[in-house]
DSSP file (Angstrom, degrees, kcal/mol; ACC not computed):
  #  RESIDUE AA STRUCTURE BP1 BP2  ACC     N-H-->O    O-->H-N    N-H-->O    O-->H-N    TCO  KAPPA ALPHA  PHI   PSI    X-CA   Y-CA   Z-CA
    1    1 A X              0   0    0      0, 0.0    62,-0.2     0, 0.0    63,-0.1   0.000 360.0 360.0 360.0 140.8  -11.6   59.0  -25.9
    2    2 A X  E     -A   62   0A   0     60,-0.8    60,-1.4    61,-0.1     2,-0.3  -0.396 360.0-171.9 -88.4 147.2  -10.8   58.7  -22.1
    3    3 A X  E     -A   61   0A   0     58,-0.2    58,-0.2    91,-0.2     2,-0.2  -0.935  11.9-157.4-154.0 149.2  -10.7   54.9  -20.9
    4    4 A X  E     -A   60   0A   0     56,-2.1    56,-0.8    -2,-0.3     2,-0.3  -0.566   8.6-172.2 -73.2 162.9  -10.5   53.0  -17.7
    5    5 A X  E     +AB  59  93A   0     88,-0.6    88,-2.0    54,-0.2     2,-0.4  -0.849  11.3 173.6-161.5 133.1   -9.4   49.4  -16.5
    6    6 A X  E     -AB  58  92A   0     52,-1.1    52,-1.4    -2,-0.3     2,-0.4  -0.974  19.5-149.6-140.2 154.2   -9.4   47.6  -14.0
    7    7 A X  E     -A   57   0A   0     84,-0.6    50,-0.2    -2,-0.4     2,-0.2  -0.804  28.6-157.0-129.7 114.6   -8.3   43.6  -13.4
    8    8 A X  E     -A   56   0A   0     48,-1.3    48,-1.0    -2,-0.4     2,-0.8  -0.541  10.1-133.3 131.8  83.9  -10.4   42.3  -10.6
    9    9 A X  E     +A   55   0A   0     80,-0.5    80,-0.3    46,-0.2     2,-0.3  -0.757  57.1 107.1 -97.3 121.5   -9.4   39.5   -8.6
   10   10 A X        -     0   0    0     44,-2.3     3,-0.2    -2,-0.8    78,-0.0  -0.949  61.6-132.5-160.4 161.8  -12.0   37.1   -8.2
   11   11 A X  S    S+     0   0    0     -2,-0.3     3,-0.3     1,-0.1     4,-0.2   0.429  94.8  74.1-102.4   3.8  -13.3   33.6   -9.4
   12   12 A X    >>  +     0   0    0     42,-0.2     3,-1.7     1,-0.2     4,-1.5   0.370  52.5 121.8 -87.4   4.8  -16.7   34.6  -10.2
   13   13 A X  H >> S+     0   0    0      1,-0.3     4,-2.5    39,-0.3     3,-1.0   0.952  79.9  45.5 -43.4 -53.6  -16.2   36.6  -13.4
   14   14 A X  H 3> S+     0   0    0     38,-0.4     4,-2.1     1,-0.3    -1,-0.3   0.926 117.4  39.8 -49.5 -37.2  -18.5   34.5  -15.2
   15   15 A X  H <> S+     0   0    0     -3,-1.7     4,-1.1     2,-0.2    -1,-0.3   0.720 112.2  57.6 -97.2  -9.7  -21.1   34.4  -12.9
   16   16 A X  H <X S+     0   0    0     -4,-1.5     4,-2.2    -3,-1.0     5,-0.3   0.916 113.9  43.6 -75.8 -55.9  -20.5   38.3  -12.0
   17   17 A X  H  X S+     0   0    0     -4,-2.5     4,-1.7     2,-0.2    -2,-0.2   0.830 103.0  59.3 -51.1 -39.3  -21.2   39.0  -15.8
   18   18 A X  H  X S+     0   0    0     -4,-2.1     4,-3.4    -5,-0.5    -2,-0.2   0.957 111.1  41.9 -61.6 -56.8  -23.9   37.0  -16.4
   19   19 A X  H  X S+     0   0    0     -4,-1.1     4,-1.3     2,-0.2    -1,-0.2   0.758 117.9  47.2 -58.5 -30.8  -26.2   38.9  -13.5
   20   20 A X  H  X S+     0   0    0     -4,-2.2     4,-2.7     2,-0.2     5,-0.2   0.845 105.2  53.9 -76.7 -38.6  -25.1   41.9  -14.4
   21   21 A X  H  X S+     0   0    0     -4,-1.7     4,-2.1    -5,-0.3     3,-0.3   0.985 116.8  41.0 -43.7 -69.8  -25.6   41.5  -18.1
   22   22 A X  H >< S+     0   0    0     -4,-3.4     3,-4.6     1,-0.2     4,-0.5   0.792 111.3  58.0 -51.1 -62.7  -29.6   40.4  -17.4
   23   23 A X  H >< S+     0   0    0     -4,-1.3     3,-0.7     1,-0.4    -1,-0.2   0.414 119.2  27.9 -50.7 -42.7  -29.9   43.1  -14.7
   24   24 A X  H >X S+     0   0    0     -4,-2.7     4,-1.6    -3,-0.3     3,-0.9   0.532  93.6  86.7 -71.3  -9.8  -28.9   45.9  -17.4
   25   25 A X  T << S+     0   0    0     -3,-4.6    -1,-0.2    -4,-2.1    -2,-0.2   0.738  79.5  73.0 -80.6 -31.6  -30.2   44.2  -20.4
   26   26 A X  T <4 S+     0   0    0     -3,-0.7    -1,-0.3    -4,-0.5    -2,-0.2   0.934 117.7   7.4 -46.1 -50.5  -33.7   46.2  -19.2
   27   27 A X  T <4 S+     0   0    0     -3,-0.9     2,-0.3     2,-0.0    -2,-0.2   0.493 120.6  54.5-118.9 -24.1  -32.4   49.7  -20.3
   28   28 A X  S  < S-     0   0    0     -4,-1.6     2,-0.3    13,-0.1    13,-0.1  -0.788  83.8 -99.5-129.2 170.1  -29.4   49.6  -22.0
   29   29 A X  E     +C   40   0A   0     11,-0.9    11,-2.2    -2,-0.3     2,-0.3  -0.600  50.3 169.6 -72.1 125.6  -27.8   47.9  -25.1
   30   30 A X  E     -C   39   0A   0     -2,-0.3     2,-0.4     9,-0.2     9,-0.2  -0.945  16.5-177.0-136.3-179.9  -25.8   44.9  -23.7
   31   31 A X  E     +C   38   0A   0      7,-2.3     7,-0.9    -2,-0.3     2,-0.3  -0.796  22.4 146.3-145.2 101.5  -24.1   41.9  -25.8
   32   32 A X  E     -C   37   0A   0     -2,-0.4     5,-0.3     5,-0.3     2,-0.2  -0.999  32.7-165.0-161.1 169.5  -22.3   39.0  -23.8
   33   33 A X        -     0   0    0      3,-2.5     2,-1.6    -2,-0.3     3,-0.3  -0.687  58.1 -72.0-134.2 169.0  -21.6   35.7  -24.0
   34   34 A X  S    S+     0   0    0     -2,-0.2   -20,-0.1     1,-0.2     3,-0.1  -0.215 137.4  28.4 -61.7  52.2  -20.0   33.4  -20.2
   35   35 A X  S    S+     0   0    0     -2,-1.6    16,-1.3   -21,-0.1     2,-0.4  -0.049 123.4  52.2-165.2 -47.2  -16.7   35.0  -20.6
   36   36 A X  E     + D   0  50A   0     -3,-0.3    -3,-2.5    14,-0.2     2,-0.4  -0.931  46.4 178.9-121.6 116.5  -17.6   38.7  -22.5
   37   37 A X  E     -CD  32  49A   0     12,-1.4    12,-2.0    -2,-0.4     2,-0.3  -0.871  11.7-170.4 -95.7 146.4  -19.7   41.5  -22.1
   38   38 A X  E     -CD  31  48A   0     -7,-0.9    -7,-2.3    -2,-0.4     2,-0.3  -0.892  16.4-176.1-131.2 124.0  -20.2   44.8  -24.0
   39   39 A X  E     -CD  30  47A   0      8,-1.8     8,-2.8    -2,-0.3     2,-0.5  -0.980   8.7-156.7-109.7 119.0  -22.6   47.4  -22.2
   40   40 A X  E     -CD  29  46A   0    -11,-2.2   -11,-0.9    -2,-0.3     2,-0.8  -0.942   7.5-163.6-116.8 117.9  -23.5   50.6  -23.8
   41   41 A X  E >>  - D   0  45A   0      4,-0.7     4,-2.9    -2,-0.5     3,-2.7  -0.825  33.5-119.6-118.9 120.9  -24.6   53.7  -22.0
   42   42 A X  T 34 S+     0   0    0     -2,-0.8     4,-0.1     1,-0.2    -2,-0.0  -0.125  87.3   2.4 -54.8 139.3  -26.1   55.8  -24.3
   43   43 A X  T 34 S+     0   0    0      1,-0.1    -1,-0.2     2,-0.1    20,-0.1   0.526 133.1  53.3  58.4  17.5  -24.3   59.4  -24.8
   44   44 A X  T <4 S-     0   0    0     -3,-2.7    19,-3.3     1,-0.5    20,-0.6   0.617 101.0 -86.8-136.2 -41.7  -21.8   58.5  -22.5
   45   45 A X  E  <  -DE  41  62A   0     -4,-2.9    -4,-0.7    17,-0.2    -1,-0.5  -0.845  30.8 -56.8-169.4-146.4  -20.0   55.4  -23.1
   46   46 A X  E     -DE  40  61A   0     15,-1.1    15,-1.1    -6,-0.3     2,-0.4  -0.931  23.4-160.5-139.2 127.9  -19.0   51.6  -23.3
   47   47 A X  E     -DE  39  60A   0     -8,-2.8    -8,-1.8    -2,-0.2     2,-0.4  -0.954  20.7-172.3-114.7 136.8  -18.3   49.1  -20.4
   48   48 A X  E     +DE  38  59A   0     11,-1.8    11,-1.6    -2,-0.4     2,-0.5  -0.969   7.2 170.3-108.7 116.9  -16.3   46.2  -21.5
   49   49 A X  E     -DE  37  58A   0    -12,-2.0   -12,-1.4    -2,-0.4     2,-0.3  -0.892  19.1-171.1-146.9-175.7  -15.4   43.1  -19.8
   50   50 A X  E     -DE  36  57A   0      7,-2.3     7,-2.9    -2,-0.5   -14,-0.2  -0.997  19.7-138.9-151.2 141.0  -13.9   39.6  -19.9
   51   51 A X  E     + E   0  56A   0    -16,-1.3     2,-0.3    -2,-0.3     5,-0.2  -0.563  21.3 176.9 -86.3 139.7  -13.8   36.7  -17.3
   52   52 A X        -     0   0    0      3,-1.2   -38,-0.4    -2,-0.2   -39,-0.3  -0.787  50.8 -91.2-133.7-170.7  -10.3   34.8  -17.1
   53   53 A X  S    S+     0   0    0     -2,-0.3     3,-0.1     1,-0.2    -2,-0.0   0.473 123.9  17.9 -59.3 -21.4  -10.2   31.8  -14.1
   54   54 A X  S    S+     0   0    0      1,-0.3   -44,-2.3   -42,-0.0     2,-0.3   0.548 127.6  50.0-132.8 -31.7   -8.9   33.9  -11.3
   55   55 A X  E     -A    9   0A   0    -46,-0.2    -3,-1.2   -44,-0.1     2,-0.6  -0.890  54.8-146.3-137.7 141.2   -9.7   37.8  -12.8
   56   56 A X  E     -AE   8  51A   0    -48,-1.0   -48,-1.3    -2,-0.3     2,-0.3  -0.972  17.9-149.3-132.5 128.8  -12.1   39.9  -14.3
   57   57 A X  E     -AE   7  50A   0     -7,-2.9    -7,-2.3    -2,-0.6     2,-0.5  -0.537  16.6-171.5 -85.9 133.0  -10.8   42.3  -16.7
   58   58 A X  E     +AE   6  49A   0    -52,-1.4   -52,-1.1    -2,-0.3     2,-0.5  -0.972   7.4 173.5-116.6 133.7  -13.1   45.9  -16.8
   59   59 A X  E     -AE   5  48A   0    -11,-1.6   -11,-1.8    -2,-0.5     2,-0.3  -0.986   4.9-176.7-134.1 153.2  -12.4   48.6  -19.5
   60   60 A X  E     -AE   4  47A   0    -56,-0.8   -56,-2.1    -2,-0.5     2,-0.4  -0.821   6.7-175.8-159.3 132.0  -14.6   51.5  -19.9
   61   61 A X  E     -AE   3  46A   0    -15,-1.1   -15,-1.1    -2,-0.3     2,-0.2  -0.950   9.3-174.7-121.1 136.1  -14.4   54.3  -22.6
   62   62 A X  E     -AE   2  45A   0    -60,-1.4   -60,-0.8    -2,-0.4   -17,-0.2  -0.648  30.0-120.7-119.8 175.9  -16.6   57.0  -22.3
   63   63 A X  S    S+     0   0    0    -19,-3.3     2,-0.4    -2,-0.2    -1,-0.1   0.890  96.9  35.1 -89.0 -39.9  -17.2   60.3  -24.9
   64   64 A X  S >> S-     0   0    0    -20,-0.6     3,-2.3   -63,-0.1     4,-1.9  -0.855  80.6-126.7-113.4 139.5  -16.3   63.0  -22.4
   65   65 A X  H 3> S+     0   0    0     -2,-0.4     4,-0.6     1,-0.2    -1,-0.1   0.833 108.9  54.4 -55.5 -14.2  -13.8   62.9  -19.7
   66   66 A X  H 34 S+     0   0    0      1,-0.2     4,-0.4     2,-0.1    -1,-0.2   0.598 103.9  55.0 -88.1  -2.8  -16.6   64.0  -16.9
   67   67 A X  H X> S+     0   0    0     -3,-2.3     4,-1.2     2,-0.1     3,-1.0   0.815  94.2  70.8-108.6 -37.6  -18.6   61.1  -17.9
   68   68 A X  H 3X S+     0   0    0     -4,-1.9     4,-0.6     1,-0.2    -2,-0.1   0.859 101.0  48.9 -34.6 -81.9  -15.2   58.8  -17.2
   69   69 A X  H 3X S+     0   0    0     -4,-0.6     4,-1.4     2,-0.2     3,-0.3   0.694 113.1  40.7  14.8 -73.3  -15.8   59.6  -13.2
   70   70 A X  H <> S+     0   0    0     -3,-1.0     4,-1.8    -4,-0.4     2,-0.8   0.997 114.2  50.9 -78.6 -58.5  -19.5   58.7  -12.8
   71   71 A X  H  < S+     0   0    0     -4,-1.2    -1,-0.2     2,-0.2    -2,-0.2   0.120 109.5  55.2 -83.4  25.6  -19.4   55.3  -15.3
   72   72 A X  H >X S+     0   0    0     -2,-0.8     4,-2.5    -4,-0.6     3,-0.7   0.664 119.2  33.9 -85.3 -95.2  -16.2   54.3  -12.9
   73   73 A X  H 3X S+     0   0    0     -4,-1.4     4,-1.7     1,-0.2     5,-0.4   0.793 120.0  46.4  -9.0 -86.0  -18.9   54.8   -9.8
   74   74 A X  H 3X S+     0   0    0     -4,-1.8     4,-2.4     1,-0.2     3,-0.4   0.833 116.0  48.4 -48.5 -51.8  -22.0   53.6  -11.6
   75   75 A X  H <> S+     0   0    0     -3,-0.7     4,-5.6     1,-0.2    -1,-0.2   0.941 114.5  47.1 -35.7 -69.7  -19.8   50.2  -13.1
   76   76 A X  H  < S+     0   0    0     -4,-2.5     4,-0.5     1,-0.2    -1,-0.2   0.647 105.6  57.5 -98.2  14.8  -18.4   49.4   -9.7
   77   77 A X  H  X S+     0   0    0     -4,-1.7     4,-0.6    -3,-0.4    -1,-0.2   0.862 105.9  47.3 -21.1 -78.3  -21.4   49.6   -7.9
   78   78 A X  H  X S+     0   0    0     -4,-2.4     4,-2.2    -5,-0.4    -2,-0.2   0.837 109.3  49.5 -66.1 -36.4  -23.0   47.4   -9.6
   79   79 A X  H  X S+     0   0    0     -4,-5.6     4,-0.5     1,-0.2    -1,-0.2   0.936 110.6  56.2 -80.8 -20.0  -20.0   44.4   -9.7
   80   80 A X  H  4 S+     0   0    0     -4,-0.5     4,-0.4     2,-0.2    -1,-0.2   0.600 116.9  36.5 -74.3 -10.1  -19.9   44.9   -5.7
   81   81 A X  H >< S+     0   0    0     -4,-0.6     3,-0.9    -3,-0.2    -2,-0.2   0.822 112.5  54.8-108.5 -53.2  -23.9   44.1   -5.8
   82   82 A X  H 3< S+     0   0    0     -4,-2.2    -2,-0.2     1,-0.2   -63,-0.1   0.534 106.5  57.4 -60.0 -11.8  -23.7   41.6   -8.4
   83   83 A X  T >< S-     0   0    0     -4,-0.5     3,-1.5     1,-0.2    -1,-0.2   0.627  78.0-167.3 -95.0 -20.5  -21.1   39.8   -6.1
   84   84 A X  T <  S+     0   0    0     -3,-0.9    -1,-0.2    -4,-0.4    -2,-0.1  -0.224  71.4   3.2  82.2-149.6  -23.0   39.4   -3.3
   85   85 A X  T 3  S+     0   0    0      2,-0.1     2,-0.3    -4,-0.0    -1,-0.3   0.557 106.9 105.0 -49.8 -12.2  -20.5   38.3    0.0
   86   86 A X    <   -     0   0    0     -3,-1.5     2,-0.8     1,-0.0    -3,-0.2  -0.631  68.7-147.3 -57.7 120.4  -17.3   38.6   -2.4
   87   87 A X        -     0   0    0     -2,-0.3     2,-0.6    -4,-0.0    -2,-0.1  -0.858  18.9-152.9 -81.9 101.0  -15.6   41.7   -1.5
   88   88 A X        -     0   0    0     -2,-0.8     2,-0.9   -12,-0.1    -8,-0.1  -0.538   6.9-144.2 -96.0 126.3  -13.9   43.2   -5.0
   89   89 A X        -     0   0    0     -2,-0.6   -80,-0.5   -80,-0.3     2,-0.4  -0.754  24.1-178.6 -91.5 118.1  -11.1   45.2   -5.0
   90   90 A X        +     0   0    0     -2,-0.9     2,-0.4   -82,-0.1   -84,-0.1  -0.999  11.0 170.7-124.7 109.8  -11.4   47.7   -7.7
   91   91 A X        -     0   0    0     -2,-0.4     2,-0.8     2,-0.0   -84,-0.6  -0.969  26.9-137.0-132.7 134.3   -9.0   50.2   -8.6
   92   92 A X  E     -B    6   0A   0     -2,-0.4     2,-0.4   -86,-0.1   -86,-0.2  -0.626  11.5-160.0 -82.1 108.3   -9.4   51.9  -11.3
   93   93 A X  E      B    5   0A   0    -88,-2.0   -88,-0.6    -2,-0.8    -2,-0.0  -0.796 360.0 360.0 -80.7 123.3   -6.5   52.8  -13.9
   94   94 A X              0   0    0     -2,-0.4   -91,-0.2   -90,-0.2    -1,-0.1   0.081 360.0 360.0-141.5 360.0   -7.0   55.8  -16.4
């Protein structure tokens, strides 16, 4: 299965997860706790992620390699909105 990663440096993981978590928790399956998230986008993949004190850890494995691409895009969209005046530097490793 094709996967992504990225580790994040920011102090806001928790609070970056937590907003993102409700915001998706309308349409898609999500699971997370103040440190961990699990996000499931149906027929395409899994977003994972984890909070440390300084970093927030992203993985995403998707089912097809074309779907890798967009749920990179769609993923860091959404933590650059969910961060509000934190600028996050995302690069994505595959």
């Amino acid at each position: 299965m094709p996967l992504s990663r990225a580790e994040i440096s920011t102090t806001s993981g928790e609070r970056i997860i937590n907003r993102l978590c409700k915001h998706w928790a309308h349409k898609l399956e999500v699971e997370h706790t103040q440190q961990d998230a699990k996000i499931v986008f149906p027929d395409m993949g899994t977003c994972l992620m984890h909070a440390e004190p300084d970093m927030l850890a992203v993985s995403i494995e998707t089912l097809e390699e074309e779907h890798l691409d967009k749920l990179e895009g769609v993923v860091e969209n959404h933590l650059q909105r969910m961060a509000k005046d934190e600028e996050l530097v995302i690069v994505w490793q595959n």
